[in-house]
C-alpha positions in Angstrom: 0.0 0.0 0.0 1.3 3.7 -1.2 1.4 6.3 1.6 0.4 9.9 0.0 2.5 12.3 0.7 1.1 15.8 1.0 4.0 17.6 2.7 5.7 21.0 0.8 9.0 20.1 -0.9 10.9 22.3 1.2 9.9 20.6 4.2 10.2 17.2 3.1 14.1 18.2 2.0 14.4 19.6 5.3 13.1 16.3 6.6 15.3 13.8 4.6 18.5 15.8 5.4 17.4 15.7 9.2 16.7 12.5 8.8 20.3 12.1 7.9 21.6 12.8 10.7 19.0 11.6 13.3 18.5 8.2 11.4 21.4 5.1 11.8 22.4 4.6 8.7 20.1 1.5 7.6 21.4 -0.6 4.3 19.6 -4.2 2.9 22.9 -6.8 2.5 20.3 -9.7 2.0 17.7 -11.7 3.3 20.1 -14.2 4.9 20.4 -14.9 8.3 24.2 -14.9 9.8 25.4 -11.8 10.3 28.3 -11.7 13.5 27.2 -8.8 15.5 29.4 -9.0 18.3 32.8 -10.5 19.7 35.1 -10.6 22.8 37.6 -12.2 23.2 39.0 -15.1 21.1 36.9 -15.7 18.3 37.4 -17.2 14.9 35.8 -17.6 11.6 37.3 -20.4 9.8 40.2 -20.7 11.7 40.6 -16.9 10.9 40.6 -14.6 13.7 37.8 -12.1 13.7 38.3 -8.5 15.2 35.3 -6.3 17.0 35.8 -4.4 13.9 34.7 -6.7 11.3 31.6 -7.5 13.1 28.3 -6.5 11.6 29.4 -6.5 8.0 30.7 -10.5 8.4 28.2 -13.2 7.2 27.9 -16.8 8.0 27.6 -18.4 4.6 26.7 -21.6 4.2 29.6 -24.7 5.7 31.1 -21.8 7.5 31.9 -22.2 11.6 32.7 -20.0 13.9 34.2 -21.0 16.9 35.3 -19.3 20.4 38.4 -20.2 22.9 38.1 -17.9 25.6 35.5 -15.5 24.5 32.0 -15.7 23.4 30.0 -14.2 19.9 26.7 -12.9 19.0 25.3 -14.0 15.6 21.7 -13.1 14.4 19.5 -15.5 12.5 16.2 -14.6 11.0 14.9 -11.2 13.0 14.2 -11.4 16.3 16.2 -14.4 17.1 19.9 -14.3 18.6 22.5 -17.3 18.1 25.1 -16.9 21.6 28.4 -18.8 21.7 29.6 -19.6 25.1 33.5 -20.2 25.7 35.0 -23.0 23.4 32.0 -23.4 21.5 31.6 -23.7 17.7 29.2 -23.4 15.3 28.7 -24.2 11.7 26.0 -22.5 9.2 24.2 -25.6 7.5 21.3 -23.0 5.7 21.3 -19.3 5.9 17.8 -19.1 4.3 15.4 -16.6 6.2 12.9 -19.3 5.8 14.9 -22.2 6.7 17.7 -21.4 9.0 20.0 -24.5 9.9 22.7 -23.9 12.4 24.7 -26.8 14.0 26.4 -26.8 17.2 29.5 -28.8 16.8 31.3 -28.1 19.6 30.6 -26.3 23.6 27.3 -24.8 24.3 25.0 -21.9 22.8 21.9 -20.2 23.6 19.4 -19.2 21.3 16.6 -16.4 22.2 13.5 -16.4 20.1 11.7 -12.7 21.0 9.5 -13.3 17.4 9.4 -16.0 15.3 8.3 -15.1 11.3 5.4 -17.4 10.2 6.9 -19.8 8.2 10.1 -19.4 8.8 11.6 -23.2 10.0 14.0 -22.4 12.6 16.4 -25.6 13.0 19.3 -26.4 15.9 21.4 -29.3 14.8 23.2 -31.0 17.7 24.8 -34.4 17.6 22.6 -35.9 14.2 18.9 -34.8 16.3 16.9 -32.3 14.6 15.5 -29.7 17.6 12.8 -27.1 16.0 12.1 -24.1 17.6 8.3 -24.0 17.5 7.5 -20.8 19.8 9.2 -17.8 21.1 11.3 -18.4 24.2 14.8 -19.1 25.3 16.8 -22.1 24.1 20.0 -23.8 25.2 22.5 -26.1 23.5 25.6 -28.5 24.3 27.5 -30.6 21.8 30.0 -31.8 24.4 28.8 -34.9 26.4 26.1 -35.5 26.9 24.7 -33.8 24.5 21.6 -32.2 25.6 18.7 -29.5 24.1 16.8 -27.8 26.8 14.1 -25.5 26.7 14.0 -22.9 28.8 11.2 -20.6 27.6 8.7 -22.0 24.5 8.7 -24.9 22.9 10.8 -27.0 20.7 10.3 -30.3 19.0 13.3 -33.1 18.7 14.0 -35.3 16.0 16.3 -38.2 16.3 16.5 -41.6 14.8 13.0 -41.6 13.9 12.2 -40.6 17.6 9.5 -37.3 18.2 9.5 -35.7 21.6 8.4 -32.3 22.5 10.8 -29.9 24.8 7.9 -27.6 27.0 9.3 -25.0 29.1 12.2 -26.4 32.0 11.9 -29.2 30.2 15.8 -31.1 28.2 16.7 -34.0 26.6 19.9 -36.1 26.3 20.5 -36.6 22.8 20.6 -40.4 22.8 18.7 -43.5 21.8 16.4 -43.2 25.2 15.3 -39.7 24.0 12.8 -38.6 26.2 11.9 -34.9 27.8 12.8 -34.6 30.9 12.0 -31.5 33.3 14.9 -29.5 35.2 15.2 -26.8 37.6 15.7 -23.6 35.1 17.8 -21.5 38.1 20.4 -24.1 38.0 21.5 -23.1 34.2 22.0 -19.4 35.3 25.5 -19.5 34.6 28.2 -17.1 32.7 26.6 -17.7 29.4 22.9 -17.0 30.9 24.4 -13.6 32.6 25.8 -12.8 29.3 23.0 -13.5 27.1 21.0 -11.4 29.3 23.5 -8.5 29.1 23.4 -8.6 25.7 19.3 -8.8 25.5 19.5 -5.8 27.3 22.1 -3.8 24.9 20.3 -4.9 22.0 16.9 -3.8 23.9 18.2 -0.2 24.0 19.6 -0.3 20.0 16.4 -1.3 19.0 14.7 1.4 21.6 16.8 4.0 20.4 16.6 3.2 16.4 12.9 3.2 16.6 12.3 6.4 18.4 15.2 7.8 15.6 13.0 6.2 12.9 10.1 8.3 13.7 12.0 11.3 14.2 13.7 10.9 10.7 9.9 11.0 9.4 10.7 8.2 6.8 11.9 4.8 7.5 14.9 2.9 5.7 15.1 -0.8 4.9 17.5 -2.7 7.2 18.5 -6.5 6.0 16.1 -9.6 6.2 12.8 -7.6 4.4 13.4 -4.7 2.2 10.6 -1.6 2.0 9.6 1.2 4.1 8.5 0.1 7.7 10.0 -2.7 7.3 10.9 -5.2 10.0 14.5 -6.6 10.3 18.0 -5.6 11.5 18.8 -2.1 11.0 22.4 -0.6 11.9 22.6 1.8 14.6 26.3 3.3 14.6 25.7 4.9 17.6 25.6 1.3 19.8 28.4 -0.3 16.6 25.5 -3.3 16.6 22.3 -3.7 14.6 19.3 -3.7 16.0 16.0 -5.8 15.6 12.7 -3.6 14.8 9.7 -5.5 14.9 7.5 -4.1 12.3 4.2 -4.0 14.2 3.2 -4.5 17.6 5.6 -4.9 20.6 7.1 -8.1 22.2 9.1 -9.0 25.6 12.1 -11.4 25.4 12.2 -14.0 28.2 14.7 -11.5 30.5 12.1 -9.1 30.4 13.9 -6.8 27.9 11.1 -5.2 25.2 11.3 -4.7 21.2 8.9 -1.9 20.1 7.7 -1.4 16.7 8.6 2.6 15.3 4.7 3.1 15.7 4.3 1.6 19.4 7.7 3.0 20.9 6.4 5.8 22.2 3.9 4.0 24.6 6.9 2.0 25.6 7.5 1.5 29.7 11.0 2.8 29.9 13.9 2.5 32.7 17.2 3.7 32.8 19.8 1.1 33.0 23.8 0.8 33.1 24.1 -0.8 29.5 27.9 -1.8 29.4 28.9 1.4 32.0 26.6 3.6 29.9 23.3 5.1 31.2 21.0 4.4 28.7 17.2 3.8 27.8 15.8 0.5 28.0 12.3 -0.9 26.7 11.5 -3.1 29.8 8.2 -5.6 31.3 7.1 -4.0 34.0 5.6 -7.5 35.0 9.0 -9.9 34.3 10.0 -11.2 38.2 13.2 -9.3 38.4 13.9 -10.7 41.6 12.8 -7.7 43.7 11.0 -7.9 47.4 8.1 -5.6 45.9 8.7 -2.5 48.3 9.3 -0.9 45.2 5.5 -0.5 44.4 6.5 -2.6 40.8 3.8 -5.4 41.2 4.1 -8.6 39.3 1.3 -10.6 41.0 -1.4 -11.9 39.0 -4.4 -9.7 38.0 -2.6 -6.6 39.7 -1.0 -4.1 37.2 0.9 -1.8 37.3 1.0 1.7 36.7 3.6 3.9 35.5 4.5 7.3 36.9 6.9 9.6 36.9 8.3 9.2 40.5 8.5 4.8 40.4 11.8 3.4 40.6 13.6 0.3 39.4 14.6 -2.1 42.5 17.7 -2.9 43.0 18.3 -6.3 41.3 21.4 -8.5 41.4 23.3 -9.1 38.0 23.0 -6.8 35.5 20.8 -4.4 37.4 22.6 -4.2 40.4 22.6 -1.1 42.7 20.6 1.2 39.9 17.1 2.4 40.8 16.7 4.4 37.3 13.3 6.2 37.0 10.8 5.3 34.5 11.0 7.4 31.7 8.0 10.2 30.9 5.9 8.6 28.0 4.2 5.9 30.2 1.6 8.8 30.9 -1.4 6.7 32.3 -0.9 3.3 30.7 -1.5 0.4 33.1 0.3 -3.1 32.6 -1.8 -6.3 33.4 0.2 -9.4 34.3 -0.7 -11.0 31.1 0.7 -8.2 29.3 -2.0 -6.9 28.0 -2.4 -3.3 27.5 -5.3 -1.4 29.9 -5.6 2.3 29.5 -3.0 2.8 26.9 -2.7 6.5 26.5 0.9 8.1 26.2 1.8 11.6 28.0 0.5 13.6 25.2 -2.9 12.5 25.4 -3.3 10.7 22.4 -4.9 7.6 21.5 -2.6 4.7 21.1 -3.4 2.2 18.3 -5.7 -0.9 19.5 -4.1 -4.4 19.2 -5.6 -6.7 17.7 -3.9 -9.7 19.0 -1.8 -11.1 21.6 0.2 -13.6 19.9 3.2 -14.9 20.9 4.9 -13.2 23.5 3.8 -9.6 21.1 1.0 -8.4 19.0 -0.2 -8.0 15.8 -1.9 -5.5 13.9 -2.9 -2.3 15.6 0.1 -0.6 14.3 1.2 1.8 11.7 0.2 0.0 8.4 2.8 -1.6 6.7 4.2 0.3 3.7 5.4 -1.1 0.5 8.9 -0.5 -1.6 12.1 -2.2 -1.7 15.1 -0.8 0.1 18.0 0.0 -1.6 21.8 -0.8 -0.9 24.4 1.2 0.4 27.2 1.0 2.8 27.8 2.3 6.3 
């Protein structure tokens, strides 16, 4: 659908050329998963080391691996979802297709975090000959070494092996083996380094996306970052700014399983927003008012059932261990009166300024759809950062 434009062309000039300069520079590479967004430490590609600077212009093609020593990598696979190498891991790319991704864990241990999973995209983790399909958003954890073992922490997830089904519900793993069978687990004993450093991550890449949306809107136009092309697009769009790309859903808003939130350039101004220590930086942070951060509730941030809560301007963040540890940032201004119910629905969604906020249509998924800005359409072009 075409979006008339009725705007003088002076303005719209004045616009673009703003928009320059208040927009990351977004560019389409391709609609393949397996771009390396982030290193530290010892990291190859391979068997070739790979610098902090090559990351988010290096591509996983197909047979390639990437493997860690002593440090850890971030690679992104279809939007929304985040491949993360613990230490001595390795991976190899069997498919970077944005409709069938195939990535095989070869060596060490990974996370993958689904915060939106396309409809009809087939999502596969190969581990030791099984099969495990990511069926629903949620949190996912993988080990090559032995035993071998595919655990689901948040969602669902279906393993193949040997002609053997079995479904993988949340705290629920399974040895990959001839007695294949799901088995549940306590989910606080895997909240080791590579947990605390996925969830440090979720949080950086929950303020890129925060601030390339709100920078979206202010450019007045919106660019085309890789995995779909056109205007108001959703996908991975470069923000220079944080060095990373960062995933813009392209309607509706969702909540990753640390409680970190993605909002869509028409929804991020009704997001609930804290300030938070992102790697030493004070920065803004889309977060679920509702996620159990671990807090004694003297805060007045309520996360029991059927109680919501609701934002305003003097609420605090508790103190929580980790990666929140000692802050008490204040919620951000543009909550206005919007109440959060534990389900995480909206109730009385109206920002600051007093106007409406668009209706969602559905809560599917861990986000919504439709309610939005409409979807626009046009390809997006190439260029380079």
């Amino acid at each position: 659908m075409n979006r008339v434009w009725r705007t003088p062309a002076k303005v719209l000039a004045g616009l673009f050329v703003a928009g320059l300069y208040a927009m990351p520079q977004a560019y389409t590479i391709s609609a393949r998963p397996g771009v390396i967004n982030y290193v530290e430490g010892t990291v190859y590609m391979n068997g070739t080391p790979v610098s902090a600077k090559s990351t988010g212009k290096t591509f996983l093609a197909t047979n390639d691996a990437l493997s860690t020593e002593a440090g850890k990598a971030e690679v992104l696979l279809t939007p929304g979802v985040f491949l993360r190498l613990g230490n001595d891991t390795e991976v190899k790319m069997i498919s970077p297709s944005l409709t069938n991704t195939q990535v095989e864990i070869t060596a060490g241990e990974a996370m993958v975090e689904v915060a939106q999973l396309v409809k009809d995209t087939d999502l596969q983790i190969v581990d030791h000959g099984a099969t495990i399909r990511i069926q629903k958003t949620g949190l996912y954890r993988f080990t090559a070494d032995e035993p071998a073992f595919a655990a689901t922490l948040e969602g669902k997830a279906r393993v193949e092996y040997e002609g053997k089904n079995i479904e993988l519900a949340k705290n629920h793993q399974a040895v990959i083996g001839g007695a294949l069978k799901s088995e549940k687990f306590d989910a606080k004993k895997r909240e080791d380094n590579l947990y605390a450093w996925s969830k440090v991550r979720d949080e950086y890449e929950a303020a890129a996306s925060y601030s390339t949306a709100r920078n979206v809107n202010s450019a007045g136009f919106f660019g085309a970052g890789f995995g779909y092309p056109g205007a108001y697009a959703p996908g991975w769009y470069w923000n220079g700014g944080f060095n990373s790309w960062a995933w813009l859903p392209g309607d509706g808003a969702f909540f990753s399983p640390f409680g970190y939130g993605f909002f869509a350039p028409g929804w991020v101004s009704y997001a609930p927003v804290a300030y938070a220590p992102v790697y030493g930086v004070r920065q803004p942070v889309v977060v679920n008012p509702n996620h159990n951060w671990g807090h004694n509730g003297s805060s007045g941030l309520t996360t029991s059932s059927g109680t919501p809560y609701r934002g305003d301007h003097s609420g605090n963040w508790p103190n929580h261990p980790g990666t929140w540890s000692g802050h008490s940032g204040a919620w951000s201004g543009n909550q206005g009166s919007a109440a959060w119910h534990h389900d995480g629905n909206w109730a009385g969604r109206s920002g600051a300024s007093g106007a409406a906020a668009p209706a969602p249509s559905a809560h599917v998924g861990g986000g919504w759809s439709g309610g939005g800005a409409a979807a626009h359409s046009g390809g997006g072009g190439h260029s380079s950062r």
